[in-house]
C-alpha positions as a Python dict, from the first residue, in 0.01 Angstrom:
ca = {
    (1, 'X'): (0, 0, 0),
    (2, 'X'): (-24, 70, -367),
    (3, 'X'): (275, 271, -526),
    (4, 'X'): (251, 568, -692),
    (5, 'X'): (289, 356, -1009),
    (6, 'X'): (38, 155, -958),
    (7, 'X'): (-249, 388, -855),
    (8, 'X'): (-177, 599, -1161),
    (9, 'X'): (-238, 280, -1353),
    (10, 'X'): (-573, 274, -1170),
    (11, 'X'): (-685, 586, -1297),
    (12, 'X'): (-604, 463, -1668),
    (13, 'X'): (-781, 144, -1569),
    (14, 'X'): (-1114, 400, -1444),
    (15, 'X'): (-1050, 654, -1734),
    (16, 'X'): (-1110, 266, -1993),
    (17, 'X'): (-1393, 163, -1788),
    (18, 'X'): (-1556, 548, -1813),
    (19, 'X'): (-1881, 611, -2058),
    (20, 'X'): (-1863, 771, -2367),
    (21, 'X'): (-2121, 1047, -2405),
    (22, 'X'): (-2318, 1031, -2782),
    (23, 'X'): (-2166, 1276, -3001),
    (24, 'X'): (-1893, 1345, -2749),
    (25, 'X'): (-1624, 1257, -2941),
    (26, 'X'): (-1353, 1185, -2680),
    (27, 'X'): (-1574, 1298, -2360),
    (28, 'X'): (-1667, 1044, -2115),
    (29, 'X'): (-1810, 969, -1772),
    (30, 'X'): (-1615, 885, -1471),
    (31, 'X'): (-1652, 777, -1096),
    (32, 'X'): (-1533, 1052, -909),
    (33, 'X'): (-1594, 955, -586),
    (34, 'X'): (-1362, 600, -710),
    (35, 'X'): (-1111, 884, -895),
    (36, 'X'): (-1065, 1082, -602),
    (37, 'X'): (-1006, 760, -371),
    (38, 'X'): (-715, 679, -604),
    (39, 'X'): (-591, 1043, -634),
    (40, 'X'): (-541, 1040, -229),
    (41, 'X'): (-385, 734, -256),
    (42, 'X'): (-159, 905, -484),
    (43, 'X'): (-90, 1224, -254),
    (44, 'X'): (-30, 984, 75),
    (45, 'X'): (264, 799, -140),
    (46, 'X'): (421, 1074, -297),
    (47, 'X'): (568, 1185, 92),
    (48, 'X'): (699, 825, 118),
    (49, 'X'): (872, 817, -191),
    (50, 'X'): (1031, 1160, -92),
    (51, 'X'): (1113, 995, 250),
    (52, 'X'): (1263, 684, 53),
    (53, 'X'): (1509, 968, -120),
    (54, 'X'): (1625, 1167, 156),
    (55, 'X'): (1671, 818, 335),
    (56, 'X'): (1939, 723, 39),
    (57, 'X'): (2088, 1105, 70),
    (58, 'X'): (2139, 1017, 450),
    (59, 'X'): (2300, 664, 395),
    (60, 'X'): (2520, 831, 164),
    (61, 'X'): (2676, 1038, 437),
    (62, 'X'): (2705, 744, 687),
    (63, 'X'): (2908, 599, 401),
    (64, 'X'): (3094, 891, 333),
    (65, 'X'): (3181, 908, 731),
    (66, 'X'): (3289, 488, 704),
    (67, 'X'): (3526, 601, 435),
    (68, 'X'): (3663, 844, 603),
    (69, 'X'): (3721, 652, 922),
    (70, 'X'): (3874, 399, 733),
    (71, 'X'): (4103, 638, 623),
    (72, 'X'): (4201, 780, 915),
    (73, 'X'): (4237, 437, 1060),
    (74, 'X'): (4480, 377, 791),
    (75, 'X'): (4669, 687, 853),
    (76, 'X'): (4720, 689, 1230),
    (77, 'X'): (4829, 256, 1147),
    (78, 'X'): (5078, 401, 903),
    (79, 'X'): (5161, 678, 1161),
    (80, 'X'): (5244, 407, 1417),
    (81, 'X'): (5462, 199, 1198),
    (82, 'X'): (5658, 529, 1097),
    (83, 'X'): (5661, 590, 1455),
    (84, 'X'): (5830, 244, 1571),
    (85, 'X'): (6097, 280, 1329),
    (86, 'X'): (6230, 604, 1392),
    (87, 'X'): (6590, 521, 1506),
    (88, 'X'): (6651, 354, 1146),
    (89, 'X'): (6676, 601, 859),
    (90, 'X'): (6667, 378, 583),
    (91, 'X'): (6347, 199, 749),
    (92, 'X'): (6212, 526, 805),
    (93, 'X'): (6231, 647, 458),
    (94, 'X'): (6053, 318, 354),
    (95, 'X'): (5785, 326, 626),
    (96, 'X'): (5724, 733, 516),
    (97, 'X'): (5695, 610, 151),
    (98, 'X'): (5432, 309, 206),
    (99, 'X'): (5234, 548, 474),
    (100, 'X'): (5194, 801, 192),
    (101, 'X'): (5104, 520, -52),
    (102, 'X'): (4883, 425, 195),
    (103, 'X'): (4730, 729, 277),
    (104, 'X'): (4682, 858, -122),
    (105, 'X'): (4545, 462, -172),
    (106, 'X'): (4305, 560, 122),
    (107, 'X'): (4250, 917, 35),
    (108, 'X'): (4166, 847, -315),
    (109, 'X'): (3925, 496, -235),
    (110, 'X'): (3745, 743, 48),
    (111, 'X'): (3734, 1009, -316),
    (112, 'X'): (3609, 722, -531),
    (113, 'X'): (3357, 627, -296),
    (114, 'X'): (3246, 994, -283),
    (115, 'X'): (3167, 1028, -609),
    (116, 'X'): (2985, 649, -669),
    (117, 'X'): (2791, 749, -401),
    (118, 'X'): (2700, 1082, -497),
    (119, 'X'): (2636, 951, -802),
    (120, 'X'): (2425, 712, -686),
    (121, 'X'): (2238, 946, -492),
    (122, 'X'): (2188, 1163, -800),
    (123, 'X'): (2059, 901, -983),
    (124, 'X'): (1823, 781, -726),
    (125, 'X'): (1659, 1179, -677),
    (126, 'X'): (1680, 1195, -1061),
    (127, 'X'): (1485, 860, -1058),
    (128, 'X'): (1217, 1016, -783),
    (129, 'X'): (1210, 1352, -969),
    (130, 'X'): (1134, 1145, -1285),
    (131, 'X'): (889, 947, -1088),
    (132, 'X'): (717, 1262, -925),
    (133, 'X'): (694, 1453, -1281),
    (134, 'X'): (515, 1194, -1440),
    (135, 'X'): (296, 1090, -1186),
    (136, 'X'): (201, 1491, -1157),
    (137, 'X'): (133, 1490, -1529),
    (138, 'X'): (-89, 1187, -1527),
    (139, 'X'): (-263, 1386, -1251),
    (140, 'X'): (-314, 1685, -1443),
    (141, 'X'): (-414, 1465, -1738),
    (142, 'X'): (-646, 1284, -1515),
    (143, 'X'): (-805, 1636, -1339),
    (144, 'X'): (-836, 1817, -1717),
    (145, 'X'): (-1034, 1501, -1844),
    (146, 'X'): (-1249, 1535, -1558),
    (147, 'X'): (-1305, 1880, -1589),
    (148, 'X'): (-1385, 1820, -1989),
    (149, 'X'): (-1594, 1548, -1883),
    (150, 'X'): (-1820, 1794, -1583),
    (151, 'X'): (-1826, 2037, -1888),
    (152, 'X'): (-1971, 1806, -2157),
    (153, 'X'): (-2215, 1697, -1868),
    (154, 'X'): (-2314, 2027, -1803),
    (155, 'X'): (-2392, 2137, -2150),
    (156, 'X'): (-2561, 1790, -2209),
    (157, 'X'): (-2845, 1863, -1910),
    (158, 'X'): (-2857, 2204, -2005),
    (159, 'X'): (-2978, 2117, -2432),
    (160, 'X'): (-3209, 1844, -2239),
    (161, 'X'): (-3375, 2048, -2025),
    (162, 'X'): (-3378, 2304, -2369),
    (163, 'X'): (-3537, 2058, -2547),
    (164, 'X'): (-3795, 1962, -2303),
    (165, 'X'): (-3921, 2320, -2229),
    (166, 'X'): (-3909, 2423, -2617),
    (167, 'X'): (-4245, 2166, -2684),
    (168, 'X'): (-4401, 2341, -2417),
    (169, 'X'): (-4397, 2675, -2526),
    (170, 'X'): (-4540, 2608, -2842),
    (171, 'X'): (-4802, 2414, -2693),
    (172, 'X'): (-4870, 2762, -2485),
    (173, 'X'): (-4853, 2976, -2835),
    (174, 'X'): (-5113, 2736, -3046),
    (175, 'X'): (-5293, 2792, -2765),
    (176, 'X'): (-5301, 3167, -2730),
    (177, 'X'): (-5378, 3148, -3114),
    (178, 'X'): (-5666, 3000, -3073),
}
């Protein structure tokens, strides 16, 4: 499967290969039926791209949970050791100090990997938001040139089939004249 990338760089490839019209200036010819092949290719990816984002904001709470486990494992190992040593003041006092070290150390690695991953994950949906914008715009670019193109089509037949009656009438008038 193409990504979204790619297929948009099929259109430009389609919108190269398109005819000029004479006197069109920058009006051409294109395959729709081959445009709108690539343009559903380009609706059926955008989902999975979307799906490849909220998969990222749902790793980032399993991480968030890992950290915090880890943390809480920490805790209740420094709660134990605090526990064991009770009866000794002095040992106590240590154990209370290196079980708060422990648990700031912990609290603030489970912060820190918070924010890297939140700020990974806000990079990653600024990436797809990115990603989505400009592939909408090339869209839009894509659907007006098609529209100008139908236009200057339209207007073409219509001065040909102008052009080919007008004779004809003034056949009929020389001969009315007559």
């Amino acid at each position: 499967m193409k990504s979204v990338e790619e297929l948009l760089s099929s259109i430009d490839e389609i919108m190269d290969k398109a005819k000029s019209f004479p006197f069109g200036g920058d009006k051409c010819i294109v395959d729709s039926r081959e445009l709108a092949a690539v343009l559903d290719e380009i609706r059926m990816n955008l989902p999975q791209e979307i799906r490849k984002a909220k998969g990222i904001v749902s790793e980032r709470g399993m991480i968030i949970a890992e950290a915090n486990k880890e943390a809480d494992e920490i805790v209740s190992k420094a709660q134990e050791r605090a526990r064991a040593l009770v009866n000794q003041e002095v040992i106590l006092k240590e154990a209370k100090e290196k079980a708060d070290k422990l648990l700031a150390a912990a609290e603030e690695q489970a912060n820190e990997l918070l924010r890297g991953t939140f700020a990974f994950s806000d990079n990653i949906l600024l990436e797809t938001e990115n990603t989505v914008n400009q592939n909408l715009e090339s869209v839009r670019q894509a659907r007006k040139n098609l529209r100008s193109a139908a236009k200057a089509k339209a207007a073409s037949n219509k001065a040909a089939r102008q052009n080919e009656s007008a004779p004809a009438a003034e056949a009929e008038d020389a001969s009315a004249e007559e």
